[in-house]
C-alpha positions in Angstrom: 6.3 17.9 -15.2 7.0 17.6 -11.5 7.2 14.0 -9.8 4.8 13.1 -7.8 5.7 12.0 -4.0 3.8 9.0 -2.3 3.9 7.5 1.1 4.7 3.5 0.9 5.1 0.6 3.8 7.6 -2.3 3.4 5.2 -5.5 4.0 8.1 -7.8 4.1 11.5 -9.6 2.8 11.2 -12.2 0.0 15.0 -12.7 -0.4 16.7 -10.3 -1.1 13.1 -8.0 -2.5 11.3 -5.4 -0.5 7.4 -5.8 -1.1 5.8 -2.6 -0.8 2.5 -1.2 -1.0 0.7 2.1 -0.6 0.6 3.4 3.0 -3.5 3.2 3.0 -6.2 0.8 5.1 -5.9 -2.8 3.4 -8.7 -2.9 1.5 -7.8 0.0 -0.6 -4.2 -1.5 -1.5 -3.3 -2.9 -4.7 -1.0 -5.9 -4.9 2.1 -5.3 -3.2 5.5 -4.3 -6.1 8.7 -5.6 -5.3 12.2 -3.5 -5.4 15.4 -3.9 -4.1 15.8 -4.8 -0.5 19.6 -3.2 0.1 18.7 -0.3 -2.6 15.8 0.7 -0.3 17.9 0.1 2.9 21.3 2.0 1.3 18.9 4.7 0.6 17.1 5.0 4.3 20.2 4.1 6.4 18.9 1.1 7.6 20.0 -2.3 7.7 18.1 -4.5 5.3 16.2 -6.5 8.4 14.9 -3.0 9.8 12.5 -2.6 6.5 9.7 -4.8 7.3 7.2 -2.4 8.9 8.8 0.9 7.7 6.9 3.8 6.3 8.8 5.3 3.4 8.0 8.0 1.2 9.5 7.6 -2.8 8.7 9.6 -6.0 6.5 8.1 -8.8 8.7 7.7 -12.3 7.2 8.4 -15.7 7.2 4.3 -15.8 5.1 4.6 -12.4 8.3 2.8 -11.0 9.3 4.3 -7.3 13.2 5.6 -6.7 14.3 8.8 -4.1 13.4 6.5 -1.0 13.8 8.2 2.0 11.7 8.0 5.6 8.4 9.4 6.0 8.2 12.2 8.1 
């Protein structure tokens, strides 16, 4: 089974969690999930107050859960 690849944004910081949401028009997004603020930044290169706005693309997990964050291109 091969993962699948989606295309996230960072909405904001709530402490030290990222909320992120599918990279589609507002009305089609589902509640924001949160993850790791420095995990995502580590992972990116960026500092942890550069994530906000960010488009990021991340594989989908067997538990749905997102990991391999990396820019989108």
């Amino acid at each position: 089974m091969s993962e699948e690849e989606v295309r996230v944004r960072v909405l904001l910081l709530l402490g030290d969690q990222a909320e992120i949401v599918a990279d589609v028009p507002p009305a089609e997004r589902a509640e924001p999930a949160r993850y790791p603020a420095a995990e995502i930044a580590a992972a990116v290169g960026l500092e942890t107050r550069e994530l906000p706005g960010k488009v990021l693309a991340a594989s989908v997990g067997r538990d749905d859960r997102l990991s391999g964050w990396r820019l989108a291109q």
